[in-house]
TITORDO-530435 format. One record per residue (C-alpha): residue number from 1; residue in one letter; x, y, z. Coordinates in Angstrom, 3 decimals. Layout:
<recs>
+-----+------+----------+----------+----------+
| pos | code |     east |    north |       up |
+-----+------+----------+----------+----------+
| NUM |    A |        X |        Y |        Z |
...
+-----+------+----------+----------+----------+
</recs>
This chain:
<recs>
+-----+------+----------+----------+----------+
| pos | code |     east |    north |       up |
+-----+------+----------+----------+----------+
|   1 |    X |  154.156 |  -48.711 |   37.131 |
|   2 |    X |  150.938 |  -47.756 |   39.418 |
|   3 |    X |  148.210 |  -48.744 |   37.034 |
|   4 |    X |  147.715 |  -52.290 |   37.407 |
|   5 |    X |  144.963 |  -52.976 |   35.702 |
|   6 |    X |  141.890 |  -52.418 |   33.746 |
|   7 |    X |  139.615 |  -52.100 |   37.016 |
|   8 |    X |  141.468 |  -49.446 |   37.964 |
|   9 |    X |  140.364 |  -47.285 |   35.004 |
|  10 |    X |  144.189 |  -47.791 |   33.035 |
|  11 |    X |  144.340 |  -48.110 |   29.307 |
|  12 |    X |  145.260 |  -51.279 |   27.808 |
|  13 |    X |  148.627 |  -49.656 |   26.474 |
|  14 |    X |  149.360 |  -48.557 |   30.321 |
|  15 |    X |  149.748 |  -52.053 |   31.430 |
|  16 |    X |  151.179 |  -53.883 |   28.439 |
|  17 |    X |  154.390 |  -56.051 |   30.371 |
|  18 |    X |  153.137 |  -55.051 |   33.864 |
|  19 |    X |  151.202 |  -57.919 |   35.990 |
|  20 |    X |  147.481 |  -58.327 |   35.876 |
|  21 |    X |  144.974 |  -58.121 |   38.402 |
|  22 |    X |  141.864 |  -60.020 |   38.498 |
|  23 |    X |  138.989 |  -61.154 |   40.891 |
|  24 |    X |  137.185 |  -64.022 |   40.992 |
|  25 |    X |  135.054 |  -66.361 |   43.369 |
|  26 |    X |  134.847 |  -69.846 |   44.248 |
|  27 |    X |  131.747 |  -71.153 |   42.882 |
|  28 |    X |  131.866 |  -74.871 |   44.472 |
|  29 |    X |  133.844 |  -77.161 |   45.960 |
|  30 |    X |  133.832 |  -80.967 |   44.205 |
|  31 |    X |  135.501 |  -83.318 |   46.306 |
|  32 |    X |  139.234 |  -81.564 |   46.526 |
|  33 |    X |  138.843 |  -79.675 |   43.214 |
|  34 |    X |  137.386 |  -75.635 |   43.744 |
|  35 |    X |  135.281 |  -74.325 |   40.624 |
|  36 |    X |  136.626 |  -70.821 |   40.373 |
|  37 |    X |  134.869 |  -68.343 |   37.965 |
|  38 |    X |  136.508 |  -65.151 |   37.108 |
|  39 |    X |  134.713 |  -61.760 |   37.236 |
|  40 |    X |  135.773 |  -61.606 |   33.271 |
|  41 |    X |  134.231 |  -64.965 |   32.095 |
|  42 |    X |  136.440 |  -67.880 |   32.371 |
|  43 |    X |  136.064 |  -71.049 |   34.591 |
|  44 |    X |  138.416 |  -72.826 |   36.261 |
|  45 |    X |  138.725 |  -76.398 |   37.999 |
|  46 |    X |  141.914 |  -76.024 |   40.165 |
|  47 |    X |  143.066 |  -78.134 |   43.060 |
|  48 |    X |  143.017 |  -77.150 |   46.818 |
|  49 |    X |  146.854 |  -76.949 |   46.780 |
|  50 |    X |  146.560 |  -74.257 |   44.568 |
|  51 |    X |  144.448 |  -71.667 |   46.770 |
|  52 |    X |  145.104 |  -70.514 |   50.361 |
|  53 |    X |  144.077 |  -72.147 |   53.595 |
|  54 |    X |  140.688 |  -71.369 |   54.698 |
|  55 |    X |  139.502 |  -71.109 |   50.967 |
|  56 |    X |  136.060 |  -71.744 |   50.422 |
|  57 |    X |  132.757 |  -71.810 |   48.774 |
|  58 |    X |  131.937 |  -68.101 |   47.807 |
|  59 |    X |  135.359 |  -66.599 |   48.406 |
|  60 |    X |  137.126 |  -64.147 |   46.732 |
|  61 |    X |  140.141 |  -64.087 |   44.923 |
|  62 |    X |  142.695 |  -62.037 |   44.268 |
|  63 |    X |  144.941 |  -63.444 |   41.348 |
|  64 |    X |  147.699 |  -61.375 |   39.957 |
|  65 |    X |  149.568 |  -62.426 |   36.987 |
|  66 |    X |  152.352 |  -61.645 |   35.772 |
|  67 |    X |  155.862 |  -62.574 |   33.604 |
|  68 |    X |  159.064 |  -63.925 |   34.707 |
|  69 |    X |  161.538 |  -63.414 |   32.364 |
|  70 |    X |  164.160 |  -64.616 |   34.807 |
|  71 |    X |  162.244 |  -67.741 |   35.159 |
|  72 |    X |  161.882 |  -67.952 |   31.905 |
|  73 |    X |  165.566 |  -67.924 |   31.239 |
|  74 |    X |  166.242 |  -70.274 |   33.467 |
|  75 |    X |  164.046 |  -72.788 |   32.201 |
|  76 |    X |  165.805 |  -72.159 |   28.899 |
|  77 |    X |  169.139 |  -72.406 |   30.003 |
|  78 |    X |  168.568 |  -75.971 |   31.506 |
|  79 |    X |  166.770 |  -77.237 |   28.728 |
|  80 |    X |  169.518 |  -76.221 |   26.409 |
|  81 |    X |  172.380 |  -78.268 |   29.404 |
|  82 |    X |  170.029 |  -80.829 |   29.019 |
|  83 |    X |  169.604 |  -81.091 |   24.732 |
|  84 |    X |  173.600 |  -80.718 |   24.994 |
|  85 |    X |  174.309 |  -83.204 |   27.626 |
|  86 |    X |  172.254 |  -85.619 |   25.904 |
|  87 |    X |  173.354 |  -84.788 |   22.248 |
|  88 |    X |  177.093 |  -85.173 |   23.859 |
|  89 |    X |  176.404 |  -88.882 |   25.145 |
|  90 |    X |  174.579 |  -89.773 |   21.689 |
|  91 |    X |  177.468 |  -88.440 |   19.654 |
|  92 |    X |  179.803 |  -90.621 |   22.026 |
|  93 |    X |  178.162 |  -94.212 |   21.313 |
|  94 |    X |  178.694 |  -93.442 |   17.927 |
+-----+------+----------+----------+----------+
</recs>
């Protein structure tokens, strides 16, 4: 899909299940921890590891979002190994 996002003059029905774009600036930098405020409101406290090298007070931000489904699969495929590995071993010391 080419709209991706509301900046870019789309409708919220154009980019339902596509990634979002936003923007946002680092405010300050507290000891290792980088106060980022987004154009739309929110705040967040996130660590350096988070942000690219050379990050720093008053920078902007480009932060796409978006789903994984894959991922997301994944995650649930292992959880359910895991609930039927350990269901297995609990039904054996029985």
């Amino acid at each position: 899909m080419s709209c991706r996002g509301y900046k870019t003059g789309c409708k919220k029905e154009d980019v339902m299940g596509a990634e979002k774009i936003h923007y946002a600036v680092v405010d300050e930098i507290e000891e290792s921890t980088y106060v980022v405020l987004f154009d739309e409101g929110p705040k967040l406290h996130l660590s350096g590891n988070f942000l690219p090298a050379g990050t720093k007070e008053g920078s902007v931000l480009k932060i796409t979002i978006e789903l994984d489904e894959a991922e997301k699969e994944r995650r649930i495929a292992k959880i359910q190994d895991l609930q039927t590995k350990l269901l297995d071993r609990t039904r054996g010391r029985k």
